[in-house]
C-alpha positions as CSV (number, residue, x, y, z in Angstrom):
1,X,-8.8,0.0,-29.7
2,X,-11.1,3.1,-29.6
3,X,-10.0,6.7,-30.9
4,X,-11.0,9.4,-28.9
5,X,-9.9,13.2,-28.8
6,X,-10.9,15.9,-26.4
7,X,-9.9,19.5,-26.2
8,X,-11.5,21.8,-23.4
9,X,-10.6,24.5,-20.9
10,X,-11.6,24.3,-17.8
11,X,-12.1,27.3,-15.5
12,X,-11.8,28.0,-11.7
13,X,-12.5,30.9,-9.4
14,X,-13.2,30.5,-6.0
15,X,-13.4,33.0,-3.3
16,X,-11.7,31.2,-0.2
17,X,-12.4,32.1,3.1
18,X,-10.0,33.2,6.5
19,X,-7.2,30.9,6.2
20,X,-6.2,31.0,9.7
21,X,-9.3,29.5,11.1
22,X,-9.1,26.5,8.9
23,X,-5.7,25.9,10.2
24,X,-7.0,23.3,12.6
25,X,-8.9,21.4,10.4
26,X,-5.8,21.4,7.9
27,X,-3.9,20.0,11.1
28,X,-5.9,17.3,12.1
29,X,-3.5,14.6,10.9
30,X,-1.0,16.6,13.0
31,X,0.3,15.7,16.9
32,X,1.6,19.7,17.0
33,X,-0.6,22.3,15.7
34,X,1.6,25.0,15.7
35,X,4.2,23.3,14.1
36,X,5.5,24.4,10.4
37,X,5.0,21.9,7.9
38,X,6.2,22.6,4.4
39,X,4.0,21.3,1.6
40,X,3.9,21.3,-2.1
41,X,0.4,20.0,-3.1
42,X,-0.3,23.5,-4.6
43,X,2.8,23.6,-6.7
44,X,4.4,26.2,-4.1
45,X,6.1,25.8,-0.9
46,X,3.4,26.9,2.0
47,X,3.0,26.6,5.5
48,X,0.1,24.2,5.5
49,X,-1.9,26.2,7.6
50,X,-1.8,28.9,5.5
51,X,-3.3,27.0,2.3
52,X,-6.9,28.0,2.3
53,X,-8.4,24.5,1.8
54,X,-8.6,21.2,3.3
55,X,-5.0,19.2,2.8
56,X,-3.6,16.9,5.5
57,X,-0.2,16.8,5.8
58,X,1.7,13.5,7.5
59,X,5.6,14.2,8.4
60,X,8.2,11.7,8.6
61,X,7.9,11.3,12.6
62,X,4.2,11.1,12.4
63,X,4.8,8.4,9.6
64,X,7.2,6.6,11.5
65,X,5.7,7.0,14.6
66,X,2.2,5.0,13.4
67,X,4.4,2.7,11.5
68,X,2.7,3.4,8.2
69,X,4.1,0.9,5.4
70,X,1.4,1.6,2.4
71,X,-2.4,2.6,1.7
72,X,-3.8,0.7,4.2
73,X,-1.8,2.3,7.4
74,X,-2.1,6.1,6.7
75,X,-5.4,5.9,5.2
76,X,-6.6,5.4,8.6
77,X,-5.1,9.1,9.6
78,X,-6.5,11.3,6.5
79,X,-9.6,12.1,8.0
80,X,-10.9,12.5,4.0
81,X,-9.6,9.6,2.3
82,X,-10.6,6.2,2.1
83,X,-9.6,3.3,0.0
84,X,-10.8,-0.5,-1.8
85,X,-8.2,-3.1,-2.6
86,X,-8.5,-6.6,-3.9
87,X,-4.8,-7.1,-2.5
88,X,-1.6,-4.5,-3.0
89,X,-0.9,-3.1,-6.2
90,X,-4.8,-3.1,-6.8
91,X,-6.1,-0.4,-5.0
92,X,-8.4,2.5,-5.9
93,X,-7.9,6.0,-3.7
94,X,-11.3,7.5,-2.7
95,X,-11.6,10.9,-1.8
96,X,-14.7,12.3,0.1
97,X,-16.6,9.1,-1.6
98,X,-16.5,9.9,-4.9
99,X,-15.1,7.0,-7.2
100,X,-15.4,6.3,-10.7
101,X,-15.6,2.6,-12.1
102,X,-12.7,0.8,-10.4
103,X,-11.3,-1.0,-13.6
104,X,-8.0,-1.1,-13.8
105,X,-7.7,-1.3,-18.0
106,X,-9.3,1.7,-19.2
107,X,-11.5,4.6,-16.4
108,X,-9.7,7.7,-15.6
109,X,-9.7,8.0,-11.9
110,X,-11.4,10.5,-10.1
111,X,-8.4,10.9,-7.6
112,X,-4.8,11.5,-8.5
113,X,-1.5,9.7,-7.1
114,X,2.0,11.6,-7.7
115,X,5.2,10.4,-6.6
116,X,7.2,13.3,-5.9
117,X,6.5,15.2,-9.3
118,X,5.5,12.1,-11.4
119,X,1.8,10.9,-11.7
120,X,1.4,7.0,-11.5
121,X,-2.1,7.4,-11.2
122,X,-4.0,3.5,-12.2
123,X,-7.5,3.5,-11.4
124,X,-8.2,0.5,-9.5
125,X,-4.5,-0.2,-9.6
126,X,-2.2,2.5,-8.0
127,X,0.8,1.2,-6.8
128,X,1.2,0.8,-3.1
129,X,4.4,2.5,-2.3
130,X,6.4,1.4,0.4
131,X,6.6,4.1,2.9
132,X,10.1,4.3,3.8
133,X,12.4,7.4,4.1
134,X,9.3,9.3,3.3
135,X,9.7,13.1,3.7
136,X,5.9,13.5,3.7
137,X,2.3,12.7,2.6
138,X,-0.1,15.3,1.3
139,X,-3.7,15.0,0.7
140,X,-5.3,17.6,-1.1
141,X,-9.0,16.8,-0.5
142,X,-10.6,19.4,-3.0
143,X,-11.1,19.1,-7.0
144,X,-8.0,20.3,-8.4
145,X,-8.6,20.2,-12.9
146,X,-6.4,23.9,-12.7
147,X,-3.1,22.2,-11.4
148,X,-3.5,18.7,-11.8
149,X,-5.8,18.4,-14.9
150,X,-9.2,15.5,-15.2
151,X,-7.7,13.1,-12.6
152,X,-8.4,15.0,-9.9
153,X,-11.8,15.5,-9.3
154,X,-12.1,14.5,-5.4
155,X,-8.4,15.2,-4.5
156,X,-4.9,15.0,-4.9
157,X,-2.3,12.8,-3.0
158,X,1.7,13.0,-2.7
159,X,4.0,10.8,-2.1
160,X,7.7,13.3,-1.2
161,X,10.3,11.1,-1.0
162,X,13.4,12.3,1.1
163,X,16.2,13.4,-1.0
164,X,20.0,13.7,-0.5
165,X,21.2,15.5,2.2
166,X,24.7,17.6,0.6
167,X,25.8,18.8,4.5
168,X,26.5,15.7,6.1
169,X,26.5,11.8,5.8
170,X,24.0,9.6,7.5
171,X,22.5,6.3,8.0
172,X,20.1,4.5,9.5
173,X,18.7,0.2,9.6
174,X,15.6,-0.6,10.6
175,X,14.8,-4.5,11.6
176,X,11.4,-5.8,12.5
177,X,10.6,-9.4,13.1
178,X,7.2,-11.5,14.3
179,X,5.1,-14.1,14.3
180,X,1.5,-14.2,13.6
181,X,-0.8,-16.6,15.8
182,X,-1.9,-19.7,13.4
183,X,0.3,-18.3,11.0
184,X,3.7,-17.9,9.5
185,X,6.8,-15.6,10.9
186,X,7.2,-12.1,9.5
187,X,10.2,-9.8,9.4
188,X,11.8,-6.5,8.0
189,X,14.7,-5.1,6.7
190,X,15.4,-1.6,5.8
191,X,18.1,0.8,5.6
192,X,19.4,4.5,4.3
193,X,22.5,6.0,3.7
194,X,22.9,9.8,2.8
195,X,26.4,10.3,1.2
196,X,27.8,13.9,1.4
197,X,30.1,13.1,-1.7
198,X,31.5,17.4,-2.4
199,X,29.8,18.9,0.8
200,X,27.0,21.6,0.2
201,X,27.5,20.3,-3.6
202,X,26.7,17.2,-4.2
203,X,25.3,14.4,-2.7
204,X,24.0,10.3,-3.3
205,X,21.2,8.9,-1.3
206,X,20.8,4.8,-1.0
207,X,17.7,3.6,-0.3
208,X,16.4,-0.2,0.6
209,X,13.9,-2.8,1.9
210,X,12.9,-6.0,1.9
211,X,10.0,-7.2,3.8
212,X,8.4,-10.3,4.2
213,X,4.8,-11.0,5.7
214,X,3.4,-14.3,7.0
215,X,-0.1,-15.7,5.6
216,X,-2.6,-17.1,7.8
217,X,-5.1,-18.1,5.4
218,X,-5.6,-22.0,5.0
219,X,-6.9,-23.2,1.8
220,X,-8.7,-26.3,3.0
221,X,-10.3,-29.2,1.3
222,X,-13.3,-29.1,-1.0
223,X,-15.2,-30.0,-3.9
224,X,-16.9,-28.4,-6.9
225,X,-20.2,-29.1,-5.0
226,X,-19.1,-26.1,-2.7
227,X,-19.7,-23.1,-4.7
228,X,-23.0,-24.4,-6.2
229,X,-26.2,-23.6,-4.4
230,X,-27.7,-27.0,-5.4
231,X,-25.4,-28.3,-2.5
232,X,-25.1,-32.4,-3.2
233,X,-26.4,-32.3,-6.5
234,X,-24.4,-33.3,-9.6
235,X,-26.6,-32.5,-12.8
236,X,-23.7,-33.2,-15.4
237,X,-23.5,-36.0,-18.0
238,X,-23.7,-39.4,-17.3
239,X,-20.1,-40.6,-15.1
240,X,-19.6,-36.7,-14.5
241,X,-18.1,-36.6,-11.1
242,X,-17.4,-33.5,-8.6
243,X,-13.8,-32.2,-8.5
244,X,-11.6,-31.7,-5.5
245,X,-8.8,-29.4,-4.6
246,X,-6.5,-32.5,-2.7
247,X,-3.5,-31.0,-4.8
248,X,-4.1,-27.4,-3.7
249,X,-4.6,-27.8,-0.2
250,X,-2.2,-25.8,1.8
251,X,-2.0,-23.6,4.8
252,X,-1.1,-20.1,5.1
253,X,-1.8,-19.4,1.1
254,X,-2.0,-15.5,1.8
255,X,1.9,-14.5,2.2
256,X,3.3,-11.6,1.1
257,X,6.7,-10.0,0.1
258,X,7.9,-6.7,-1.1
259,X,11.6,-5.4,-2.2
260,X,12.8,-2.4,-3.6
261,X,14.8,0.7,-3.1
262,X,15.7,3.9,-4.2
263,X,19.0,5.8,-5.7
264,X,18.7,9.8,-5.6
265,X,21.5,11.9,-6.5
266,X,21.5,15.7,-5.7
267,X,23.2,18.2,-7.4
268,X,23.6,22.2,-6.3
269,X,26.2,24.1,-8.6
270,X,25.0,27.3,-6.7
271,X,22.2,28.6,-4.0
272,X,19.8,29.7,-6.6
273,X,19.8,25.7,-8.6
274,X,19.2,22.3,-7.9
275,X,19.3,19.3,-10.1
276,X,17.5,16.0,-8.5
277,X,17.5,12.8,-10.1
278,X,16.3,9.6,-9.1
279,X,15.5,6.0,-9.4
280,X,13.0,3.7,-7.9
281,X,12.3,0.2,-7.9
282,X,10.0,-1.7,-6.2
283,X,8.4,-5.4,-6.5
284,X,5.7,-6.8,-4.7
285,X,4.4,-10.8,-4.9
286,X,1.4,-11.9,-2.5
287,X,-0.7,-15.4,-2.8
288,X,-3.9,-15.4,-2.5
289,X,-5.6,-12.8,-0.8
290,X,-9.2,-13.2,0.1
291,X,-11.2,-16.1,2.8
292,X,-14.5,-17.2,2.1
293,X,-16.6,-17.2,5.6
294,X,-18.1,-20.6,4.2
295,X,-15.3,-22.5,4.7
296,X,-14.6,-21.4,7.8
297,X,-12.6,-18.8,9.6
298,X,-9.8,-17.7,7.9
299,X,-10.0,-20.3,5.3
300,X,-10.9,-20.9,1.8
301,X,-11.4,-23.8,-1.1
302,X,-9.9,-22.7,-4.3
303,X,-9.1,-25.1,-7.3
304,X,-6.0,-23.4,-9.0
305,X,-3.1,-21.4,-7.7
306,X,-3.4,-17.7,-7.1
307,X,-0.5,-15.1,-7.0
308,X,0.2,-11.4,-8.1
309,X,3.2,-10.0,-8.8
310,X,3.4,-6.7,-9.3
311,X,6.8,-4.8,-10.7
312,X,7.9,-1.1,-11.6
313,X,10.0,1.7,-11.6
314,X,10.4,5.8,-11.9
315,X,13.1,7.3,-13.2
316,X,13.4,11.0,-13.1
317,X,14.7,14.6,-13.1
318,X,13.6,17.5,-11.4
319,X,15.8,20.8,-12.0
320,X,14.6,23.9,-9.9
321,X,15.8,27.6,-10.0
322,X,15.3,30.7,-8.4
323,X,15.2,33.4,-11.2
324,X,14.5,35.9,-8.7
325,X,11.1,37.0,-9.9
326,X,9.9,33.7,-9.6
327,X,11.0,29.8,-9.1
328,X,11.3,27.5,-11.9
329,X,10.5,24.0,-12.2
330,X,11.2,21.3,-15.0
331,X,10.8,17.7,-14.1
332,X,10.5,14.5,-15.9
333,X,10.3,11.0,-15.6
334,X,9.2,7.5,-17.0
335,X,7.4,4.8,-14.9
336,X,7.4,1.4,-16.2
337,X,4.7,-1.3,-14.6
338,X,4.6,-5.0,-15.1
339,X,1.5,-6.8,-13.5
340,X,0.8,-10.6,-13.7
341,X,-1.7,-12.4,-12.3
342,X,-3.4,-16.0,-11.4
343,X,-7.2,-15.8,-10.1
344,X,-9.2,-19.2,-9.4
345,X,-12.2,-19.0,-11.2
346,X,-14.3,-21.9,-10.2
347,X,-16.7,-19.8,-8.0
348,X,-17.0,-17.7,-11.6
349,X,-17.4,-20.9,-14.0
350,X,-19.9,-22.8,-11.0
351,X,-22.0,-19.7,-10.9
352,X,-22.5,-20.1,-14.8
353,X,-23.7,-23.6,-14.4
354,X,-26.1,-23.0,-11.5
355,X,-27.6,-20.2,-13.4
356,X,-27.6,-22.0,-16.6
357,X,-29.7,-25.0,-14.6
358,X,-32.0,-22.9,-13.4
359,X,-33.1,-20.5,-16.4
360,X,-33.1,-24.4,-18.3
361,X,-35.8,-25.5,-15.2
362,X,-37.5,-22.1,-15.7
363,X,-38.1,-22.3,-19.7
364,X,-38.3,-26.5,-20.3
365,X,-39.5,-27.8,-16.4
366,X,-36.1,-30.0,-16.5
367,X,-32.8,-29.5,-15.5
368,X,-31.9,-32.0,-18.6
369,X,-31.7,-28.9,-20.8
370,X,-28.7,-29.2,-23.4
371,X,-27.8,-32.8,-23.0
372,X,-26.6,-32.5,-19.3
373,X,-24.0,-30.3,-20.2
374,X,-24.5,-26.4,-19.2
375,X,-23.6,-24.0,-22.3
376,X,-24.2,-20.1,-21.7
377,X,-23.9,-17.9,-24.4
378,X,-23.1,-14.4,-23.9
379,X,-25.4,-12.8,-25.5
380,X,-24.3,-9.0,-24.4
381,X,-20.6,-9.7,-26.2
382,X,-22.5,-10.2,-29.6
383,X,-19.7,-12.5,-29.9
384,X,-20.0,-15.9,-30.9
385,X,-16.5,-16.6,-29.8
386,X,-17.7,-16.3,-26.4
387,X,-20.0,-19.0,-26.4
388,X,-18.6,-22.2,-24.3
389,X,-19.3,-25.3,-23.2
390,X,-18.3,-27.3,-20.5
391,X,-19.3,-30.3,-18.3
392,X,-21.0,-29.7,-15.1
393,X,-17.8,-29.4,-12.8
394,X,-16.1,-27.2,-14.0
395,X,-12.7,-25.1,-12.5
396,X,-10.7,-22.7,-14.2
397,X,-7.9,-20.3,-14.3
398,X,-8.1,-16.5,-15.4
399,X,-4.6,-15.3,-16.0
400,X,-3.5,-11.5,-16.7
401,X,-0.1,-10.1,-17.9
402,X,-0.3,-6.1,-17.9
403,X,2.3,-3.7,-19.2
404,X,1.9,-0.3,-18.9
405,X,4.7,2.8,-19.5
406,X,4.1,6.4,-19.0
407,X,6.0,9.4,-19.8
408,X,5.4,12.8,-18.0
409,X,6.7,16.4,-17.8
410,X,5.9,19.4,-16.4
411,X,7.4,23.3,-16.2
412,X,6.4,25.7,-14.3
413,X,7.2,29.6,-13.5
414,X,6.1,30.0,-9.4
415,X,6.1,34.0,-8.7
416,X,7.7,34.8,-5.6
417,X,5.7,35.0,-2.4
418,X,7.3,37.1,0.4
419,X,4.1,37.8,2.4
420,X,4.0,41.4,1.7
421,X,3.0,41.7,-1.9
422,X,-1.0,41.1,-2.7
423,X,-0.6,39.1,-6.3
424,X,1.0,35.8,-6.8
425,X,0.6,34.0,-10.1
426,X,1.6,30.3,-11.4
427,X,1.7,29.4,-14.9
428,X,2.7,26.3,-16.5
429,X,2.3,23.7,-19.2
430,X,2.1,19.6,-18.7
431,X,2.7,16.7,-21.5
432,X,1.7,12.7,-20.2
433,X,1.8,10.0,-22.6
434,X,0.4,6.6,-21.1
435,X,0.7,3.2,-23.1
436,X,-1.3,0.4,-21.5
437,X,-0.7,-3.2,-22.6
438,X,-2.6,-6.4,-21.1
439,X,-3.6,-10.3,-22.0
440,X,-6.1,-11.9,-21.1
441,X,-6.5,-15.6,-20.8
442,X,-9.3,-17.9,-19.4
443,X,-8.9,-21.6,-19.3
444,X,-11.4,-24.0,-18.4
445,X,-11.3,-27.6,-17.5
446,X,-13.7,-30.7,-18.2
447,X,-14.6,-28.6,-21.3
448,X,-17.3,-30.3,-23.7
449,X,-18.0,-30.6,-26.9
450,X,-21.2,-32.3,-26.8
451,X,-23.7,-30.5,-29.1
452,X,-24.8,-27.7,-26.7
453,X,-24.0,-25.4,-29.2
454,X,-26.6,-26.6,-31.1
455,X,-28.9,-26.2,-28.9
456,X,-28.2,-22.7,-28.4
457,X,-29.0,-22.4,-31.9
458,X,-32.0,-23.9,-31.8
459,X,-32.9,-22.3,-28.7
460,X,-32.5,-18.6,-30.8
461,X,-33.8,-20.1,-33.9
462,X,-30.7,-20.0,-35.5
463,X,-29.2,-22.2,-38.1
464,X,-26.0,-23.1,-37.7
465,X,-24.1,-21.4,-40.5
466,X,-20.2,-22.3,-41.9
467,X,-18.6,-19.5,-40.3
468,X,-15.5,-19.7,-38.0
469,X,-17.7,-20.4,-34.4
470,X,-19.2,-23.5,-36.1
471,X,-15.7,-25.2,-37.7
472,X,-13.7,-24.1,-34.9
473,X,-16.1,-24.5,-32.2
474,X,-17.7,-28.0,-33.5
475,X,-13.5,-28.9,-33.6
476,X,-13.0,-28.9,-30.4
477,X,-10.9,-25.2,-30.7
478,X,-11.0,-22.5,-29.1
479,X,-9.9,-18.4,-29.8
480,X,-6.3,-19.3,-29.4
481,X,-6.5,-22.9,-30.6
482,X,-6.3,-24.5,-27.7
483,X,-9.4,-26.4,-26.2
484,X,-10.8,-25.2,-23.3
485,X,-8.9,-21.7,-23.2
486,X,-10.0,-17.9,-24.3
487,X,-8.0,-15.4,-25.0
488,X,-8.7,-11.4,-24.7
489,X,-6.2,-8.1,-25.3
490,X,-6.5,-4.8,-25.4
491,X,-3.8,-2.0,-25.5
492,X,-4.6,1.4,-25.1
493,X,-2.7,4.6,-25.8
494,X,-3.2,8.1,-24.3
495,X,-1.3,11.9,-25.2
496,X,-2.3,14.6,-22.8
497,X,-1.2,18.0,-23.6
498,X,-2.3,21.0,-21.5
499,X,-1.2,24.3,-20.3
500,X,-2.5,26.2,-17.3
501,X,-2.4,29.2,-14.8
502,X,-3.6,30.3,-11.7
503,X,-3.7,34.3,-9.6
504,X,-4.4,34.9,-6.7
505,X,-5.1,38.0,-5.1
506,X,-4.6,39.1,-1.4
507,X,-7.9,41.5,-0.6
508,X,-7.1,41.1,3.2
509,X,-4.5,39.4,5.5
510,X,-7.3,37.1,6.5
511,X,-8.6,36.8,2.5
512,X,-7.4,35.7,-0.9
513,X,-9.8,35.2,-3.8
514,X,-8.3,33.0,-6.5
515,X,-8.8,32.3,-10.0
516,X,-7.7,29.9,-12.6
517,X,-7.9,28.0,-16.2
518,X,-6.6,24.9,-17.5
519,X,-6.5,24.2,-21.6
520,X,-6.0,20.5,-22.6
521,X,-6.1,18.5,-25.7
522,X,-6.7,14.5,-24.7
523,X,-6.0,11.5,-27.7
524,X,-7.2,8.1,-26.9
């Protein structure tokens, strides 16, 4: 685990130009121009054509009417954002290209992703919420450190969920069903209900869905022999033979499912207060989710079975206030995330022992190097417990279990904005604490132990020594014991504290300049 602590303050002033003749670039995601839409994104209610920078707004019609389900629907209608995914669950939000390392254990992203006032921000990782009974989507395309802090270098983006309505009660299903060509049927399930329990009091809103999405990927029949560039050749020991996938074969490996819902509960003593809180759940499982062109159209050859699942919820509380002067804001929540995955690594493993052959071929003239067997030795680790060998056919299995739980809370004083007066002023103060739990295990079959090891010494001019790599290695073990298999962890913990503020000052109708500062203190 490595320590880290950071303290800094981070200051902003910008002069921002006529606000009214960015309004159409701000409206770009938008059918109706002149239409009012509400957003949040700069920790005040505006009209978003009168926020001075670029931020795309997408309404509940416009989000039902493109029939936008997660990051890879309305990505396509935010001009500014763009995204990578190896599957959902494991995506990485780009704004105006900028991206940091998409890892999913330990970068801070350059982007941040809240859900209504809680971050769930994972680089390479953010959840991909289900978009329904979604009050709006705001992207906030402009670095942001003032209000949001170090995640959101490139831009900012908001998931508002819609909350209980305390006027009336309401409902709504949606069902969807297909079937994909060369593939498996699909369907949907959704519903609402908005429960007006004391009228303009209190109210309960029920949220759920369950959707289910065909594959039409075929995992089809192959050998080892297929992800080695040596195509025919078998360079292994004596009676070494190429392994098949006959027991994996199966068509339409790439299905997907996600269920979930939400229970918000809304409570208004008075006109000036409002007490929200909320819980969300949501699980995701897909198979496999890549092709390899080689194989053939929509089909791949893989030697182990592949499958995410991808579990979490938010609970929280968001109490708002009109003091007069200004409007309050205190909210809170957890978010809890389980991730577990299965990913073939043959191609990885094959790769190893084609490289292996050849760098033997390059330094001896023969491909004989290390008594047939292929051993690579990581030399970058510094580790001798990643050394491995294994026979010339090799599949494997890389398997991940992630926790990760977050706390977050945030209060802030808004001053009142009626249009007339030239100052307005935000000030606030932020507290995150992120704990990030995973396992790592990779297992490899036809493992050898056949003396490569020594070679490897030999080939460093090492002798081999009585430490733990030559007992437990020349034993047939392993780092957790068990022959063939390696295991990794790592857990990470993270305390943000921070306090910030932000003026801005009205020279003109048509001009604001605004300044700004951020203080935080970062353990890691």
């Amino acid at each position: 685990m490595t320590q880290s602590k950071q303290s800094s303050f981070v200051p902003l002033s910008l002069a921002l130009s006529v606000a009214a003749a960015m309004a159409p670039a701000a409206r770009e995601a938008g059918a109706q121009a002149l239409e009012e839409t509400i957003v949040t994104a700069r920790k005040r209610e505006q009209d978003v054509q009168d926020v001075p920078l670029y931020i795309q707004a997408l309404d509940e019609r416009e989000l039902r009417e493109s029939m936008a389900k997660g990051f890879e629907d309305y990505s396509r209608d935010l001009t500014s954002v763009t995204f990578g995914t190896s599957g959902p669950g494991a995506t990485t939000i780009v704004f105006r290209g900028a991206v940091s390392q998409p890892s999913g254990f330990d970068t801070i992203s350059s982007s941040t992703l809240y859900l209504d006032e809680i971050p769930i921000t994972r680089d390479g990782q953010n959840p991909d919420v289900r978009l329904y009974d979604i009050e709006r989507l705001e992207a906030l395309s402009w670095p942001q450190p003032t209000l949001y802090g170090a995640g959101s270098q490139s831009g900012t983006l908001k998931i508002v969920t819609n909350k209980p309505d305390t006027e009336e009660t309401s409902g709504s299903v949606m069902v969807e069903g297909g079937y994909l060509a060369e593939g498996d049927p699909a369907y949907n399930l959704s519903g609402v209900l908005n429960l007006a329990v004391i009228p303009d009091e209190l109210a309960i809103r029920l949220v759920g869905f369950h959707e289910e999405e065909g594959g039409y990927i075929d995992n089809v029949l192959g050998n080892t022999q297929f992800y080695s560039e040596e195509s025919g050749s078998n360079y292994g020991a004596a009676g070494s033979v190429d392994r098949d996938n006959a027991d994996r074969v199966k068509k339409n490996v790439n299905d997907w499912t996600v269920q979930g819902g939400r229970v918000y509960v809304r409570w208004q003593p008075n006109e000036d207060w409002t007490v929200d809180a909320g819980l969300i759940y949501q699980n995701t499982e897909n198979g496999q989710f890549d092709f390899n062109p080689r194989a053939g159209d929509l089909k791949t050859v893989k030697f182990k079975e592949e499958g995410r699942k991808d579990e979490w919820y938010n609970l929280s509380l968001t109490i708002q206030g009109d003091l007069g002067f200004a409007d309050l804001t205190i909210a809170g929540g957890t978010h809890e995330r389980t991730i577990d995955y299965n990913l073939d690594s043959t191609a990885y493993m094959t790769q190893y022992r084609t490289n292996g052959l050849d760098l033997a071929e390059y330094y001896t003239g023969t491909r004989s190097f290390l008594d047939y067997y292929t051993c690579y030795y990581t030399a970058y680790c510094y580790n001798f417990v990643s050394a491995y060998d294994f026979g010339a056919n090799p599949t494997g299995l890389i398997s991940l279990d992630q926790e990760i739980s977050s706390f977050a809370q945030e209060i802030r004083l808004v001053s009142k904005d009626t249009g007339t007066n030239k100052l307005n002023w935000l000030i606030g103060a932020f507290y995150e604490k992120n704990n990030n739990d995973w396992d790592y295990v990779s297992s490899v079959d036809d493992f050898a132990i056949n003396g490569g090891q020594g070679a490897v010494f030999t080939y460093y001019g090492v002798a081999p020594t009585n430490d733990w790599f030559d007992q437990g290695y020349r034993s047939g073990l392993s780092y957790n014991g068990l022959p063939g298999n390696s295991l990794n962890g790592q857990w990470q913990d993270t305390e943000t504290k921070a306090v910030f503020a932000e003026v801005s000052y009205r020279l003109t109708d048509a001009l604001t300049v605004t300044g700004g500062g951020r203080w935080f203190e970062a353990d890691r």
